[in-house]
N, CA, C and O of each residue as an XYZ file, in Angstrom:
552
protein
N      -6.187     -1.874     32.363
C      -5.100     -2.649     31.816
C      -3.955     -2.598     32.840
O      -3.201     -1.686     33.177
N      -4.087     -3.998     33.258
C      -2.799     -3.702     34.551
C      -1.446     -4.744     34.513
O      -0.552     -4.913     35.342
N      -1.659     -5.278     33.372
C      -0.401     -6.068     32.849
C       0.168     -6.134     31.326
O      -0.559     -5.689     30.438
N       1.150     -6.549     31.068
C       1.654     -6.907     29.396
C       1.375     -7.957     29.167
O       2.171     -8.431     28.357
N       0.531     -8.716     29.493
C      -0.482     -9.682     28.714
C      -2.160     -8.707     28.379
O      -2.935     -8.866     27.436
N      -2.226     -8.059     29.156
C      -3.560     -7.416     28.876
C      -3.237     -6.187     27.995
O      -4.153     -5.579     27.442
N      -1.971     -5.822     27.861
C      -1.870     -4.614     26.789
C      -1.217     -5.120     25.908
O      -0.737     -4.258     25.171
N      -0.813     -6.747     25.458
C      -0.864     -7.413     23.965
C      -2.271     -7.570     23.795
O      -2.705     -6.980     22.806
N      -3.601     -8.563     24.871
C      -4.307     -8.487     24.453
C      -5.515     -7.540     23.652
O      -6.281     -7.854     22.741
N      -5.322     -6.127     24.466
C      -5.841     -4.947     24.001
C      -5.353     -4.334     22.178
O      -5.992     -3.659     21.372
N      -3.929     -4.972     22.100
C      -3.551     -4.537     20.861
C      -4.126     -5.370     19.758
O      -4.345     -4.737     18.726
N      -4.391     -6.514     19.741
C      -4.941     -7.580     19.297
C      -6.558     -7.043     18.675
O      -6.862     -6.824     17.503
N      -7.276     -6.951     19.707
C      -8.294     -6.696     19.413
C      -8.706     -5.455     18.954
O      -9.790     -5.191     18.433
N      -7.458     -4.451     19.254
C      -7.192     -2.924     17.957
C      -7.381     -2.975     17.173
O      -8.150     -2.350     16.444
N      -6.449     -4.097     16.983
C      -6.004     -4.250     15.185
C      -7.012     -4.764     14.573
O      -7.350     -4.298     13.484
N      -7.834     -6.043     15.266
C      -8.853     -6.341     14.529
C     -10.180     -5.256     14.439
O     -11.087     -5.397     13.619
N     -10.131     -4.465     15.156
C     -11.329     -3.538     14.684
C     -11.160     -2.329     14.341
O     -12.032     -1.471     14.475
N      -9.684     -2.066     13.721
C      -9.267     -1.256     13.180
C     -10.020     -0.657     11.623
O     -10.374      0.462     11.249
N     -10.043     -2.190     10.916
C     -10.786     -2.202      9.651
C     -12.238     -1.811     10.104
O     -13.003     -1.668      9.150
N     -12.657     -1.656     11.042
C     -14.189     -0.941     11.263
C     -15.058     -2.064     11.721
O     -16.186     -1.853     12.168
N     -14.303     -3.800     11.563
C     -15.777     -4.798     12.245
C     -14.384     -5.673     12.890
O     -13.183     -5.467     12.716
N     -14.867     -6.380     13.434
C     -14.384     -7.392     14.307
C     -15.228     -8.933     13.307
O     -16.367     -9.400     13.339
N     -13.878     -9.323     12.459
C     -14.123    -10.440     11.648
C     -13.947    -11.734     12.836
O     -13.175    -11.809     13.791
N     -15.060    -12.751     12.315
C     -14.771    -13.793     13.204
C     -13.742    -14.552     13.219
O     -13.550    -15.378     14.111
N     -12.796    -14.323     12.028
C     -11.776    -15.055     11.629
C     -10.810    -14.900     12.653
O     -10.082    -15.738     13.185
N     -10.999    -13.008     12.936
C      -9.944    -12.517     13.726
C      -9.801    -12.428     15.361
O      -8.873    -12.457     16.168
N     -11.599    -12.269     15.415
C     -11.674    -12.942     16.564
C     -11.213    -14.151     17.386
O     -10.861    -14.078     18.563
N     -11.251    -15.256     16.661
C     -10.988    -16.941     16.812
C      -9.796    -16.769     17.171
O      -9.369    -17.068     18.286
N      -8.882    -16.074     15.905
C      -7.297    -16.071     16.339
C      -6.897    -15.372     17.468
O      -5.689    -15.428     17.699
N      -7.439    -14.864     18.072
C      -7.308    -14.023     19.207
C      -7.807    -15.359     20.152
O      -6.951    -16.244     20.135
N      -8.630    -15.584     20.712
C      -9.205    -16.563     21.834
C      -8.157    -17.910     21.296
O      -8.445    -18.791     22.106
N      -7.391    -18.331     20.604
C      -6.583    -19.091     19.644
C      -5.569    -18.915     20.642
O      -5.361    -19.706     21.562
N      -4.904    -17.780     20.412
C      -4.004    -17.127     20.779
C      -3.826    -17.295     22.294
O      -2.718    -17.757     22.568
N      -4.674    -17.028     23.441
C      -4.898    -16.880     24.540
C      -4.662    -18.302     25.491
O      -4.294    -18.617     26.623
N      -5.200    -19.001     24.060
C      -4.745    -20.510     24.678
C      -3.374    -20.972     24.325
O      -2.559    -21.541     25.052
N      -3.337    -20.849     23.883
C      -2.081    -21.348     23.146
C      -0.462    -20.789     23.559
O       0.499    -21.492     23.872
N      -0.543    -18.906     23.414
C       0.930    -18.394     24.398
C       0.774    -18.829     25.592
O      -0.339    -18.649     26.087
N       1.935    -19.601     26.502
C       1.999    -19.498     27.519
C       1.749    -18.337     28.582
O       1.347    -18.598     29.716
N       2.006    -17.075     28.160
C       1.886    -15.920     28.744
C       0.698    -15.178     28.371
O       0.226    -14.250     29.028
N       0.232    -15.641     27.268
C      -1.516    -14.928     27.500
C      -2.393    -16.167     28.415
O      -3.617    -16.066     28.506
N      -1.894    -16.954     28.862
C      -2.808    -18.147     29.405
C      -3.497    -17.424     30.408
O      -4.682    -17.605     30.687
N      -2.518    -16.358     31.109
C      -3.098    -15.989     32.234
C      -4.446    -14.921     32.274
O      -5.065    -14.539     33.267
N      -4.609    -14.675     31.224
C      -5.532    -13.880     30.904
C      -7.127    -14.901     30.540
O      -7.394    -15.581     29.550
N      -7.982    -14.617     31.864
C      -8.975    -15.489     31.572
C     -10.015    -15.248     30.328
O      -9.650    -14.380     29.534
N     -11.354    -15.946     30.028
C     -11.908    -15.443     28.947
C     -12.749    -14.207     29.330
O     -13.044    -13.282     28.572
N     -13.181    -14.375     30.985
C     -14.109    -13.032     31.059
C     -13.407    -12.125     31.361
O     -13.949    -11.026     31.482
N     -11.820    -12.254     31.616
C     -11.081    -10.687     31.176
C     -10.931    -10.218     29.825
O     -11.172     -9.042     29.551
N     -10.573    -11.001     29.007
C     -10.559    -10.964     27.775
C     -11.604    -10.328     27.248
O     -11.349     -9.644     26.257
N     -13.179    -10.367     27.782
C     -13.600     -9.866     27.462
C     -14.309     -8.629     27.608
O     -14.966     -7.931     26.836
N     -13.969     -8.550     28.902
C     -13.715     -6.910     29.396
C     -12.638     -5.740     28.943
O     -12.735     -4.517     29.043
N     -11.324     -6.760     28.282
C     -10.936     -5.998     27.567
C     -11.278     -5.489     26.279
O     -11.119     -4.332     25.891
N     -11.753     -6.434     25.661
C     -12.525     -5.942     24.730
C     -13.602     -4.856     24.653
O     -13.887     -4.139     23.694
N     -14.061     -4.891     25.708
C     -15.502     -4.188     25.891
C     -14.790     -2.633     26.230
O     -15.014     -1.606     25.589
N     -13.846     -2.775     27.456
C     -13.333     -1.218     27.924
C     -12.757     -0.828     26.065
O     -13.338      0.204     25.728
N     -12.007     -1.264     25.110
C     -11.893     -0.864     24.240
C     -12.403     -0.113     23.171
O     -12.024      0.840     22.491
N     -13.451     -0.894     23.245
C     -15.230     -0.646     22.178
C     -15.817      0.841     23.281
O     -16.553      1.743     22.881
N     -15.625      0.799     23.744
C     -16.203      1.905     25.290
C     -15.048      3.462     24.674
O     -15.386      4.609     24.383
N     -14.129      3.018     24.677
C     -12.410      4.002     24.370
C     -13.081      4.481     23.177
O     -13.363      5.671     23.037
N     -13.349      3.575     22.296
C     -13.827      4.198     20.735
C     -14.993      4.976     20.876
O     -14.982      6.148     20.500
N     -15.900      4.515     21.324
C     -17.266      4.971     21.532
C     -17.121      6.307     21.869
O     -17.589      7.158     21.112
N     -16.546      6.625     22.886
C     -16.541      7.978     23.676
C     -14.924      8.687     22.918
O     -14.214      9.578     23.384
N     -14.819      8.226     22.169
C     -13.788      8.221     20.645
C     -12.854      9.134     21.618
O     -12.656     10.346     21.529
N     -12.372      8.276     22.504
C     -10.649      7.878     22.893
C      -9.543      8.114     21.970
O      -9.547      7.131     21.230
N      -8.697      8.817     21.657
C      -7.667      8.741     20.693
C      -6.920      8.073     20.672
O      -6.194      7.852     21.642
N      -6.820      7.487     19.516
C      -6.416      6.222     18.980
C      -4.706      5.968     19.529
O      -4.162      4.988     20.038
N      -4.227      7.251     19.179
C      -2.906      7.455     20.047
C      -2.262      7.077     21.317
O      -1.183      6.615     21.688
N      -3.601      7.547     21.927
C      -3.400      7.523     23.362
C      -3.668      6.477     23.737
O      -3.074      6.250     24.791
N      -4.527      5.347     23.290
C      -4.778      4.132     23.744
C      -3.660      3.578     23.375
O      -3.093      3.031     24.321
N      -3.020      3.485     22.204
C      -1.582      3.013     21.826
C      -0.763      3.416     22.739
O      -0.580      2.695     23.719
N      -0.140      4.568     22.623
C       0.413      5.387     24.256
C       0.704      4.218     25.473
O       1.719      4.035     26.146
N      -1.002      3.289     25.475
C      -1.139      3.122     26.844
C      -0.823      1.917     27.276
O      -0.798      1.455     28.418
N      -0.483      1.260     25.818
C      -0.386      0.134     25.452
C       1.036     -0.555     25.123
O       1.352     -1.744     25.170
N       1.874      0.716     24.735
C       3.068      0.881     24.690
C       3.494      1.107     26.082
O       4.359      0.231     26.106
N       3.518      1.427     26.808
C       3.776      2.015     28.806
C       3.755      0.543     29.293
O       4.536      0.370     30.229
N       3.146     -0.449     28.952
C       2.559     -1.334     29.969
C       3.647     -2.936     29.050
O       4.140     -3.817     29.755
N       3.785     -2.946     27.526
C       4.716     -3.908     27.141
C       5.971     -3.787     27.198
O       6.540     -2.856     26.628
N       6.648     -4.758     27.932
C       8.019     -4.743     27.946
C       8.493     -4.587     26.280
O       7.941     -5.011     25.264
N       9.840     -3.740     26.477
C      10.284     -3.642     25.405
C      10.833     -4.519     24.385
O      11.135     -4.297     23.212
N      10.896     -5.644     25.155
C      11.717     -7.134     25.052
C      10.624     -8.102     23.836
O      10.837     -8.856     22.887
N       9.385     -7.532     24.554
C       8.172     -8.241     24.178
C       7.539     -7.417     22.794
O       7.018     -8.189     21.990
N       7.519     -6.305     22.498
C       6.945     -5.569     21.242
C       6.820     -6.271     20.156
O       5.742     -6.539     19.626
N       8.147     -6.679     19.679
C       8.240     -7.176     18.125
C       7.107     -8.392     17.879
O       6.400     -8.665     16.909
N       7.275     -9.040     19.311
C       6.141    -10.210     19.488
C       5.029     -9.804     19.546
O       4.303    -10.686     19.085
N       4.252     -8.656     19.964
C       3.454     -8.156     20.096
C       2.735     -7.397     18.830
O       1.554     -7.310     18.494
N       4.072     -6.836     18.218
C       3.864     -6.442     16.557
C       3.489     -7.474     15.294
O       2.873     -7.232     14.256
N       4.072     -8.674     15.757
C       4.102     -9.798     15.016
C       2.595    -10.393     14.905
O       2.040    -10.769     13.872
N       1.999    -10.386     16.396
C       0.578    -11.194     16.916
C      -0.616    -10.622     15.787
O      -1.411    -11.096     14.975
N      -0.051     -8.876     16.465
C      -1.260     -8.230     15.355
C      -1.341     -8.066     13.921
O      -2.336     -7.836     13.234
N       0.339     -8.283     13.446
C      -0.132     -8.423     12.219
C      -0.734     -9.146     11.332
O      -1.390     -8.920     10.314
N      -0.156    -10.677     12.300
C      -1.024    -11.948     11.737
C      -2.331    -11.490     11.742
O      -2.968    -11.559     10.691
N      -3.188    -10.728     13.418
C      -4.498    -10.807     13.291
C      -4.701     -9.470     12.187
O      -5.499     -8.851     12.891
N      -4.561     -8.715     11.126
C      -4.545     -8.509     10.151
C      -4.926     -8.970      9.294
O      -5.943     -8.574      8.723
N      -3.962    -10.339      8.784
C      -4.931    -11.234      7.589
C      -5.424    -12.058      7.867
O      -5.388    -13.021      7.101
N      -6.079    -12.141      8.972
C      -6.878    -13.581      9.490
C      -8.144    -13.507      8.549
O      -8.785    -14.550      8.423
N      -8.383    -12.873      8.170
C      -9.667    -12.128      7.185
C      -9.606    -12.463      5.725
O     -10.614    -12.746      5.077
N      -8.500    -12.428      5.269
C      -7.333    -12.548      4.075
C      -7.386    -11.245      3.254
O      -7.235    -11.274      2.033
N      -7.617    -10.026      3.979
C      -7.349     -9.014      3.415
C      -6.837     -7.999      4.498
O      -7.220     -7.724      5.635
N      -5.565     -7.441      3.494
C      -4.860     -6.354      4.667
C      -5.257     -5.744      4.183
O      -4.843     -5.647      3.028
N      -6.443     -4.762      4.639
C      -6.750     -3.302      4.721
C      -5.869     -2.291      4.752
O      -4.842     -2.112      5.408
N      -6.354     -1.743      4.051
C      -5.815     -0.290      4.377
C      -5.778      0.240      5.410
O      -4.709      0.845      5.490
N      -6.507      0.385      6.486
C      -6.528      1.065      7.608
C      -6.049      0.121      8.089
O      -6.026      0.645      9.203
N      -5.502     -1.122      8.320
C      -4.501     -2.349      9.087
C      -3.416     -1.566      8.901
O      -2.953     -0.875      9.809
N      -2.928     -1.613      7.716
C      -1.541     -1.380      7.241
C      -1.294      0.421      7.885
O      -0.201      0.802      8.305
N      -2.103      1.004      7.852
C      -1.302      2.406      8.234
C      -1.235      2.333      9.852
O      -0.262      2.813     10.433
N      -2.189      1.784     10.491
C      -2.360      1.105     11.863
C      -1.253      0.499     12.386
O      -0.766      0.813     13.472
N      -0.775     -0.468     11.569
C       0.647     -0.904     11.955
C       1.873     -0.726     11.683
O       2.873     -1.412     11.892
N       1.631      0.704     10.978
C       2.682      1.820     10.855
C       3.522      2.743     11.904
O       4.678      3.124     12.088
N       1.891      2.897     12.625
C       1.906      3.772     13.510
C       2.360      2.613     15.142
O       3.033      2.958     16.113
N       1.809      1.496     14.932
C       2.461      0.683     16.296
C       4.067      0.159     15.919
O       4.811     -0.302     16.785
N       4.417      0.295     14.646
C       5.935      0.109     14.674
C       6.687      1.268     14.648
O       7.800      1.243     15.175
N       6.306      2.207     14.166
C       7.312      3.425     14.936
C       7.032      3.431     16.233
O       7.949      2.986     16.923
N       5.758      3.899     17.005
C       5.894      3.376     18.601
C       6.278      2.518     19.570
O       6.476      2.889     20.727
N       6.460      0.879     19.031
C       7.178      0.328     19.605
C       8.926      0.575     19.063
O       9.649     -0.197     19.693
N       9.505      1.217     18.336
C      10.694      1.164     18.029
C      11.051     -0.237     17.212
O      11.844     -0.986     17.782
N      10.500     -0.676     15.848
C      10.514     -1.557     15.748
C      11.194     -1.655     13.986
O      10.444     -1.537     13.017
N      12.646     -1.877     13.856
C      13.405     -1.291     12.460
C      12.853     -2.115     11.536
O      12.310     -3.220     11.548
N      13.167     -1.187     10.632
C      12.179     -1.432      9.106
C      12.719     -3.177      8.635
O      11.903     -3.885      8.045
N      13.876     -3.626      8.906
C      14.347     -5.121      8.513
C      13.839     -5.644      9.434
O      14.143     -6.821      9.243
N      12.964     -5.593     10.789
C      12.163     -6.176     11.452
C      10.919     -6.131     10.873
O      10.373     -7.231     10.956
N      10.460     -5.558     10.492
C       9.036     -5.009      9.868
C       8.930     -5.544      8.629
O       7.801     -5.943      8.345
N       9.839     -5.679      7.740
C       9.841     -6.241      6.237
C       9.873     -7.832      6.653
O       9.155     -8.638      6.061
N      10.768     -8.230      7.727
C      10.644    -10.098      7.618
C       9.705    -10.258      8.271
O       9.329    -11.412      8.063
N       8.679     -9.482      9.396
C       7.415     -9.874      9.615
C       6.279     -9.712      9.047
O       5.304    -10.220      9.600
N       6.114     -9.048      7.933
C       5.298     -9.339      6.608
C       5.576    -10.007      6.063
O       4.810    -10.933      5.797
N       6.892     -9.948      5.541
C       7.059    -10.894      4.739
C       6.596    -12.546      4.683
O       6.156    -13.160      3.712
N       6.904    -13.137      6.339
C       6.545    -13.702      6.918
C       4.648    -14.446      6.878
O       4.167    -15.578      6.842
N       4.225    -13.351      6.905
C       2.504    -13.171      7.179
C       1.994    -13.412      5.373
O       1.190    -14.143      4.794
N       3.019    -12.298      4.946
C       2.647    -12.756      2.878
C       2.745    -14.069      2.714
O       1.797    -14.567      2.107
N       3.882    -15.045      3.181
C       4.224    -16.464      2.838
C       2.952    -17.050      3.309
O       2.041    -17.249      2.505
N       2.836    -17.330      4.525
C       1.585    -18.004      5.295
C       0.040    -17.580      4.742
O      -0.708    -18.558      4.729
N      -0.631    -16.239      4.254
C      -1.268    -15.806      3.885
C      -2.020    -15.699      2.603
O      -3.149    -15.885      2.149
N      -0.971    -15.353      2.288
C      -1.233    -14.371      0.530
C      -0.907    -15.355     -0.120
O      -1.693    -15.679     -1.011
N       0.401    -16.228      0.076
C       0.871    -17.071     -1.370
C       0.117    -17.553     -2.192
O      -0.867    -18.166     -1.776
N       0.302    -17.450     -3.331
C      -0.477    -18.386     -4.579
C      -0.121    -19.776     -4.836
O       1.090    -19.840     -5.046
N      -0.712    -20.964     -4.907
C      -0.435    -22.494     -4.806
C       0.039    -21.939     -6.066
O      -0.330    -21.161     -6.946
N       1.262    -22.867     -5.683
C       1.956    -23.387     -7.127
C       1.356    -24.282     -7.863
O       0.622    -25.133     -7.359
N       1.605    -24.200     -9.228
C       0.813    -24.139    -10.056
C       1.582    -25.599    -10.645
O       2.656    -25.601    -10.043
N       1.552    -26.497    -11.289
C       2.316    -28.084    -11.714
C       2.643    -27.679    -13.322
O       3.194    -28.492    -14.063
C-alpha cells in the first residue's frame, strides 16, 4: 500500500469482509466507486485487485485487525478520513444489513481516524435515509 487511494481502497474492502463474506452488492460498490471518485480513478482494476488479495493474505496469516487499520490510518491524509469513513459505511449497507461486526468495525475506524461523534451520527444518519427508510405509506 503505497498511496491514500490504495489505503481508502484497502478500507473498503475491510469493511466489506468484515461481516465474514464479501457480498456482491458490496463488491460492485467498490469497483462503482473506483470509477466514479476522481481520486480512486487512479487505482487500476488489477491493483485493486491485488489489494484485495494482499488483504485476504493479512487475514489468512490472521494479521491484526488493528494493525492493518494502523496501516491504513499512516497512509490517509487527515483531510481525507471522514470521506474515507463515509465510503465504508455506505459499503456496510450495500447488503441492506448493518451487521454487527460492521458497526463495531466502524467504531473502531472512527476513533482511529479522529472522527467526532456529530460527524458519525450525520453519516449514518445519512446511510439510514438512503438505506433503511420505509416508503411512505399514502
Amino acid at each position: 500500500m503505497k498511496t491514500f487511494e490504495e489505503g481508502i481502497l484497502k478500507l473498503l474492502y475491510m469493511t466489506a469482509g468484515v461481516d465474514g463474506t464479501f457480498h456482491p452488492h458490496e463488491l460492485d460498490s467498490i469497483k462503482l466507486k473506483i470509477v466514479t471518485y476522481p481520486w480512486l480513478r487512479t487505482v487500476t482494476g488489477n491493483r485493486a485487485n491485488e489489494i484485495k488479495q494482499e488483504l485476504m493474505e493479512n487475514i489468512h496469516n490472521k494479521k491484526p485487525q488493528l494493525e492493518i487499520l494502523a496501516e491504513i490510518d499512516n497512509i490517509i491524509p487527515d483531510e481525507l478520513k471522514v470521506t474515507a469513513y463515509a465510503l465504508a459505511l455506505e459499503i456496510c449497507a450495500k447488503d441492506d444489513v448493518m451487521h454487527k461486526n460492521e458497526i463495531v468495525f466502524m467504531k473502531k475506524v472512527a476513533k482511529l481516524f479522529n472522527i467526532d461523534n456529530e460527524t458519525q451520527d450525520a453519516l449514518k444518519k445519512s446511510v439510514d435515509v438512503r438505506y433503511f427508510a420505509s416508503p411512505l405509506k399514502d
